[in-house]
C-alpha distance (Angstrom), angle and dihedral (degrees) to the residues before:
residue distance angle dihedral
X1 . . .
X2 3.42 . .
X3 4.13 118.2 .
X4 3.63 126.5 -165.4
X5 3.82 113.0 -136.6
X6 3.80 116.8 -141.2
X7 3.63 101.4 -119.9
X8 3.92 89.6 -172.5
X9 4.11 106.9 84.2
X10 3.55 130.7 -170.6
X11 3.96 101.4 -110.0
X12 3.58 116.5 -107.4
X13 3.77 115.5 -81.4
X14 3.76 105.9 -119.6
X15 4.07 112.0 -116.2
X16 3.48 116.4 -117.7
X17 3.78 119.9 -111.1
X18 3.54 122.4 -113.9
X19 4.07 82.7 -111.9
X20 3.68 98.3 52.9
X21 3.70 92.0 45.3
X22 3.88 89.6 52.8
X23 3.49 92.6 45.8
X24 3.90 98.4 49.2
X25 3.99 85.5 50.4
X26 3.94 96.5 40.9
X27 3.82 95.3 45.9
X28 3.90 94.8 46.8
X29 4.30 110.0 123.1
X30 4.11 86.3 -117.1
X31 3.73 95.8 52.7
X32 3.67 94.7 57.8
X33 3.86 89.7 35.0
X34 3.73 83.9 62.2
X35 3.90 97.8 39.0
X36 4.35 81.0 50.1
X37 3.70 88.4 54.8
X38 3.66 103.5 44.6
X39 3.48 96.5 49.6
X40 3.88 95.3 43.0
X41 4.42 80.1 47.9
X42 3.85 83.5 53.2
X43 3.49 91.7 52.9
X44 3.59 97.7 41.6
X45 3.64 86.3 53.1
X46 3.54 101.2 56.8
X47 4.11 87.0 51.1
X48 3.78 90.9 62.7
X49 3.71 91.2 41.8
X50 3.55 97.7 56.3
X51 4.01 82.1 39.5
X52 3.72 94.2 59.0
X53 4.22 103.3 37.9
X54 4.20 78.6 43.2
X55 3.45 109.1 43.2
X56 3.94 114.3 9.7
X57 3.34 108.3 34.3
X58 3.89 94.2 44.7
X59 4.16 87.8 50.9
X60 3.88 88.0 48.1
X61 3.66 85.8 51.2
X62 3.58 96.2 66.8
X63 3.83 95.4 51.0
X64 3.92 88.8 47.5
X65 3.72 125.5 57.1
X66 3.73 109.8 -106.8
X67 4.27 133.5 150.3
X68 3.87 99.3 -134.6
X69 3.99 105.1 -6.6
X70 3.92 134.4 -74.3
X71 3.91 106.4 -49.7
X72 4.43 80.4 59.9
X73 4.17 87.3 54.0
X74 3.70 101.8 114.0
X75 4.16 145.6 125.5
X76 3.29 129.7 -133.0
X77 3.47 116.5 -124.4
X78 4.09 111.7 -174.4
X79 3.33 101.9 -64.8
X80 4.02 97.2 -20.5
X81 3.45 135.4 87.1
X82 3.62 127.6 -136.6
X83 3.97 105.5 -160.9
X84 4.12 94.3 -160.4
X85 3.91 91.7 153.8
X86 4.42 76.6 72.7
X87 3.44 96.6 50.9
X88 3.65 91.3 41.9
X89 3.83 89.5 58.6
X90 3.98 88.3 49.9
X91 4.01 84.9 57.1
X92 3.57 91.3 52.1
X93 4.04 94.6 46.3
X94 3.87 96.1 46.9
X95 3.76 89.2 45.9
X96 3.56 93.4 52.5
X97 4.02 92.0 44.5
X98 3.63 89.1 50.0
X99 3.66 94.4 54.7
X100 3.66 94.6 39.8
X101 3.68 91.6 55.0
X102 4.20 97.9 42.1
X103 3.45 84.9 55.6
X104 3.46 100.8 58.3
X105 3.77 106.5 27.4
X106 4.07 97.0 41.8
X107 3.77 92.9 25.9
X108 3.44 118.3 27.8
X109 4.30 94.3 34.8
X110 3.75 91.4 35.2
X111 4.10 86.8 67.0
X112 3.27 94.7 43.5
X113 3.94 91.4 49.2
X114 3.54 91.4 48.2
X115 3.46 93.4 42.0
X116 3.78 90.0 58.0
X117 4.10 93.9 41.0
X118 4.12 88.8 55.9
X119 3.27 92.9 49.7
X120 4.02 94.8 49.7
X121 4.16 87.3 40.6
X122 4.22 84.1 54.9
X123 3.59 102.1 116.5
X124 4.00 112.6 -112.3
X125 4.22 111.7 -157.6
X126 3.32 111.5 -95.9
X127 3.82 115.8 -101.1
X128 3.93 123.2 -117.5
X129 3.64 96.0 -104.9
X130 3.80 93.2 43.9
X131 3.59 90.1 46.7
X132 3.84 89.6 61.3
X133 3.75 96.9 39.7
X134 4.07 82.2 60.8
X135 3.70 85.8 46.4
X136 3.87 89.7 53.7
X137 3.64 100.9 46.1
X138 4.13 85.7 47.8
X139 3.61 88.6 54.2
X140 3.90 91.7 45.9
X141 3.66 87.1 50.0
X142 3.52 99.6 51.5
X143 4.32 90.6 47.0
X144 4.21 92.0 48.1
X145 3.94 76.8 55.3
């Protein structure tokens, strides 16, 4: 059999550079979504820091015995030092993070996300020519039968 090679070819595509690449992936709308996010997390993360070594801790420190306050809470072990007052305060931040953040993602979003699904699953009246497509398919129904 004899075959006739198409001499005409597509050119080449040109590879992208190591620079355009980055750029198409850097400048994408989720990328600097996520950079937004993490530094506004950052942020929000040093406000409930300074909120629990500020506030908590020092009020927990007056119901618990303690020489200067929570970051001095520690045992002596031998020679070492176990600082647990620290580790309590790390407790106290994530917990407050944690709760922070499940209230507004999976309470706070969730109503508004259900909010807007209700309102798209309200039922809107039929229009006239759906009404008698419905009307067809019933009647098409009803003959198969």
């Amino acid at each position: 059999m004899n075959t006739i090679k198409n001499t005409k070819t597509a050119a080449p595509k040109k590879p992208f550079s190591l620079l355009e690449e980055f750029k198409g992936f850097a400048f994408k709308g989720n990328v600097i979504d996520l950079s937004v996010g993490v530094i506004i997390g950052g942020a929000f993360g040093k406000i409930i820091d300074a909120f629990v070594k500020d506030i908590i801790m020092p009020a927990i420190s007056l119901v618990l015995p303690s020489n200067q306050g929570y970051l001095d809470w520690k045992i002596a072990v031998g020679a070492k030092v176990i600082p647990y007052g620290l580790f309590i305060g790390e407790v106290v931040n994530f917990l407050i993070i944690a709760a922070v953040l499940f209230v507004f993602i999976v309470k706070f979003l969730g109503l508004i996300i259900k909010n807007k699904n209700e309102e798209a699953a309200a039922v809107q009246p039929l229009t006239r020519d759906q009404e008698l497509l419905t009307e067809i398919r019933d009647a098409l129904k009803n003959s198969v039968k």
